[in-house]
C-alpha positions in Angstrom: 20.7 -20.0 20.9 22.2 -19.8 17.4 23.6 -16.3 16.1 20.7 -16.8 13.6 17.9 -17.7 16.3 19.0 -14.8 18.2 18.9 -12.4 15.6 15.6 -13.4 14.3 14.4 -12.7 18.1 16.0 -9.1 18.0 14.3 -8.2 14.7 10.9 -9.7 16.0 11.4 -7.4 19.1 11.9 -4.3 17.0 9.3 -5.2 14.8 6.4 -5.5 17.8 8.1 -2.4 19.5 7.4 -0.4 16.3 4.5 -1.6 16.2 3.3 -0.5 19.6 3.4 3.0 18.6 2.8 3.3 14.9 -0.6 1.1 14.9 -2.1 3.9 17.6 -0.7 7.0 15.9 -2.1 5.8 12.6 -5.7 4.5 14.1 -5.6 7.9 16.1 -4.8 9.8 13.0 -7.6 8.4 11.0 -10.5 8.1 13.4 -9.5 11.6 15.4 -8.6 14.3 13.1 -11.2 16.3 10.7 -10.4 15.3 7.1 -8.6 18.8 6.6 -5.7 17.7 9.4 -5.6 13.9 8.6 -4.7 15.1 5.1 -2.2 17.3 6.0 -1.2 14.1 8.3 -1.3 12.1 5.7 0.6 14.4 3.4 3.4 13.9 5.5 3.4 10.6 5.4 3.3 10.9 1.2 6.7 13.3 1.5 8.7 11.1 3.7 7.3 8.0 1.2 8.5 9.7 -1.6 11.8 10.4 -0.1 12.8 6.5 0.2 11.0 6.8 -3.7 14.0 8.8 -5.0 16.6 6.1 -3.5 14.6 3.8 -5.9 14.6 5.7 -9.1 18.7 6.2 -8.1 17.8 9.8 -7.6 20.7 10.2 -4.6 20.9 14.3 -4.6 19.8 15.5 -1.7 19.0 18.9 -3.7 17.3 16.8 -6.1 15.5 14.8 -3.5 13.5 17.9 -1.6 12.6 19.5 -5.2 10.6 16.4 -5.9 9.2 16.5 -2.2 8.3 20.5 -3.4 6.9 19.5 -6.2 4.8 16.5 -4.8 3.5 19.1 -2.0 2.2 21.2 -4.4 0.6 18.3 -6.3 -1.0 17.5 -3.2 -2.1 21.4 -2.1 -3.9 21.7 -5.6 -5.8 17.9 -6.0 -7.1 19.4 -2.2 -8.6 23.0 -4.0 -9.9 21.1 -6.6 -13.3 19.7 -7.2 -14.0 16.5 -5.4 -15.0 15.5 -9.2 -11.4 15.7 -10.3 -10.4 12.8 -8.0 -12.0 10.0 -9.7 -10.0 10.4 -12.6 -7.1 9.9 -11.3 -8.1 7.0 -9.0 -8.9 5.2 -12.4 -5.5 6.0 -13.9 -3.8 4.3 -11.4 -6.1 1.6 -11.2 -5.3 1.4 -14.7 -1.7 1.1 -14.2 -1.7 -1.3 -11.3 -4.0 -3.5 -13.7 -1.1 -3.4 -16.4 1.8 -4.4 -13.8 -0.5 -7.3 -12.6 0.1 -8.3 -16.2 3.8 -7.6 -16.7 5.4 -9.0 -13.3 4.4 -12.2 -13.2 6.0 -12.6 -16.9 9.4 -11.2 -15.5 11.8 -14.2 -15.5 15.2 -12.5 -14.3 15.7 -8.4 -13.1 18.6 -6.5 -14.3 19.9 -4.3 -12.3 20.2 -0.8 -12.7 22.5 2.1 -11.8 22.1 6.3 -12.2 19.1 7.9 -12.2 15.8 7.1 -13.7 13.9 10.6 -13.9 11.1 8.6 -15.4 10.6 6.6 -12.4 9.8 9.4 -10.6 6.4 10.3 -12.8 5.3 6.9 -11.7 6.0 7.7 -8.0 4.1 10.7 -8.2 0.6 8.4 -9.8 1.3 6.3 -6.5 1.7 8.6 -4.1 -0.5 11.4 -5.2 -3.6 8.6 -6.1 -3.0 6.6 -2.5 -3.1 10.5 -0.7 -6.4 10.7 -3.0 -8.1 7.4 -2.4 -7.7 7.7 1.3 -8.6 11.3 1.5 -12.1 10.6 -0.8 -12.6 8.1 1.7 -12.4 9.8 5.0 -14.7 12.7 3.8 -17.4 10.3 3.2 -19.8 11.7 6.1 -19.6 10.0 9.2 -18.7 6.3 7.7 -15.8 8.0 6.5 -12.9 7.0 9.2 -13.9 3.9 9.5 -13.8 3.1 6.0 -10.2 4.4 5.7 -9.5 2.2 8.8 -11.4 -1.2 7.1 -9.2 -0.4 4.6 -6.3 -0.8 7.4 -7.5 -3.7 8.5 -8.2 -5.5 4.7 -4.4 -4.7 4.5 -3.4 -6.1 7.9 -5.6 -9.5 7.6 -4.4 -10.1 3.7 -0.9 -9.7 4.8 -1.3 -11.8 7.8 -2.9 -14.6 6.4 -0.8 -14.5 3.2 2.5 -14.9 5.7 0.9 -17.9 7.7 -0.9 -19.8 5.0 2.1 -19.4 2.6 4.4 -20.6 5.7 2.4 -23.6 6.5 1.8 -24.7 2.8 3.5 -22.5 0.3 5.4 -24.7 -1.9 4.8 -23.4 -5.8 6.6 -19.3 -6.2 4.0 -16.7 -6.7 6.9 -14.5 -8.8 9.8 -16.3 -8.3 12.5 -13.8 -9.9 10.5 -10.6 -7.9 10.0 -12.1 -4.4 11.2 -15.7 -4.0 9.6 -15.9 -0.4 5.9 -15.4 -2.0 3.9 -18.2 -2.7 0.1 -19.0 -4.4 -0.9 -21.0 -1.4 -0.2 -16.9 0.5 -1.9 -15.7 -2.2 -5.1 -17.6 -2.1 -4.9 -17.0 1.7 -4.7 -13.6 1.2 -7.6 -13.7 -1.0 -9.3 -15.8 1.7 -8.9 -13.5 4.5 -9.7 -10.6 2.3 -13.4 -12.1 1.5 -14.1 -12.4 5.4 -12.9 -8.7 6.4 -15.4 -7.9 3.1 -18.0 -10.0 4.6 -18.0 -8.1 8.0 -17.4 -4.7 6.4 -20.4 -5.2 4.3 -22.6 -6.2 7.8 -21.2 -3.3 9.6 -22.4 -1.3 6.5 -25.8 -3.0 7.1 -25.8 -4.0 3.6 -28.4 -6.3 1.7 -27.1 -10.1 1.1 -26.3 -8.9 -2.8 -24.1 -6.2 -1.1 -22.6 -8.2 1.1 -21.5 -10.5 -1.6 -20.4 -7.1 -4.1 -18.2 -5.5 -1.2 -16.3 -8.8 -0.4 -15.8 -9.8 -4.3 -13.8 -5.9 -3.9 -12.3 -6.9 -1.0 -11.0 -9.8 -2.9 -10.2 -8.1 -6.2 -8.4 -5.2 -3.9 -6.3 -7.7 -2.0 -5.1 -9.2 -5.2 -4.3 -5.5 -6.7 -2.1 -5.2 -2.8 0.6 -8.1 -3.7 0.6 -6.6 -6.9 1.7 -3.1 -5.0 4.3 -5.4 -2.8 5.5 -7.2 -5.8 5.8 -4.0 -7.8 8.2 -2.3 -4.9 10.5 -5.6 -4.4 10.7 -5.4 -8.0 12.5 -1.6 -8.2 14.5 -3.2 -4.7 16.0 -5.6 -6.4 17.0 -3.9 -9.6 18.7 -1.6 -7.0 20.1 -4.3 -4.7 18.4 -2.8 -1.9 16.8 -5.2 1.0 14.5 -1.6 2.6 13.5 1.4 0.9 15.2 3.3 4.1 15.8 2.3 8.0 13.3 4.6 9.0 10.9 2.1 11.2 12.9 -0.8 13.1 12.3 -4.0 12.2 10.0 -3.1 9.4 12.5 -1.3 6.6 11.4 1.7 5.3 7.9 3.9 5.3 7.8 2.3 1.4 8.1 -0.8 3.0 4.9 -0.6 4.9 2.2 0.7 2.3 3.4 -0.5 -0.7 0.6 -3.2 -1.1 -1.7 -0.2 0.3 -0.7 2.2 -2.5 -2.0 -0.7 -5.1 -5.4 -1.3 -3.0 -6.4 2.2 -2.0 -7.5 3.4 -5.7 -9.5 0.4 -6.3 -11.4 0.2 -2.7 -12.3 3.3 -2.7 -13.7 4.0 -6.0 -15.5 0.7 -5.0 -16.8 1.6 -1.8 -18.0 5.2 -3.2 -19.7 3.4 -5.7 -21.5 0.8 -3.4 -22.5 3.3 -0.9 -24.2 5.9 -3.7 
């Protein structure tokens, strides 16, 4: 076996190893705790993102870096005491914005890089972080549907990225972004989208939904999965203006936490301001 063979099987092995215990911790997380502990789980999970955020925005300070965690924590303690009503707003403001970079990266033909900080960066990080901890959150306290919605969400993620890996391996040939992420192609894209309108289709039946719901929930599934290689796209973006292959080496085989919900910090807004919608 090659040096190259052999180290693709190590990094497969880590992959699947992280894998064994993340997948249950999160599933746990989400279909076990009452909303007011899965947020504070989820919280967690916002802090250590937004950690591997700084490293993007150059911010290296380590003094820097846990006032910014502060000051997302409190973000996140007062969108908890507020009104439920205060939430949608800011779903749609970073639906907004993911809508604008779906327009701006595919036009980028080469990334300079960067170097020092970029305070501004961090605003944006805190409109990701703070809406994804949102969507989710809005989501789980939906009755008893709630978990499993938060987990179809999951699973939308896990089946887009899937079948945009396979499908893009088989037949990819034309670059989805070329100077962003060479390894993305349409033919991943359109099985992305694919896969997305099936996990819709069975979401909708668990739902029990009419046959115009049925079609309504996978067209979102659809429309959210395209909004998810947006989120991907977006992070390999600030990556590469950094040089950086992983937002942090905190999951073997995977990269960093970053690395993992990037596409889901794109989707959640939009899914679940959809599903609330469809299921009032």
């Amino acid at each position: 076996m090659s040096d190259k063979s052999a180290s693709s099987v190590s990094n497969l092995r880590r992959r699947a190893q992280t894998v064994l215990w993340l997948a249950p911790l999160v599933v746990g997380a989400v279909l076990l705790l009452p909303t007011w502990a899965f947020a504070l789980f989820l919280g967690a999970a916002m802090l250590i993102a937004a950690w591997e955020w700084c490293g993007l925005a150059g911010i290296d300070g380590r003094s820097a870096r846990r006032l910014y965690l502060a000051f997302i924590a409190m973000v996140l303690a007062v969108l908890w005491h507020w009104s439920e009503s205060s939430w949608p707003p800011l779903l749609l403001a970073s639906l907004i914005w993911w809508i604008a970079q779906s327009l701006i990266i595919p036009r980028i033909q080469r990334i300079e890089p960067v170097a020092g900080p970029r305070p501004l960066l961090l605003i944006t990080g805190l409109l990701i972080l703070a809406s994804t901890w949102v969507a989710l959150l809005s989501l789980h306290r939906i009755t008893e549907l709630g978990p499993g919605l938060v987990l179809s969400l999951l699973i939308l993620m896990a089946t887009a990225d899937s079948a945009a890996y396979f499908v893009g391996r088989r037949w990819g040939q034309t670059k989805l972004a070329p100077a962003v992420s060479p390894g993305k192609t349409w033919a991943g894209a359109y099985g992305a989208l694919a896969g997305a309108a099936l996990v819709g289709a069975l979401i909708a039946g668990w739902l029990g939904l009419a046959p115009l719901g049925v079609l309504a929930v996978a067209v979102l599934c659809i429309l959210v999965a395209m909004l998810s290689i947006v989120g991907d796209l977006y992070e390999s973006l600030l990556k590469r203006r950094r040089h950086l292959k992983d937002s942090s080496q905190l999951l073997p085989g995977h990269g960093g936490l970053l690395d993992r919900i990037d596409s889901l910090t794109a989707a959640a807004p939009l899914y679940a301001l959809g599903m609330t919608w469809a299921l009032t």
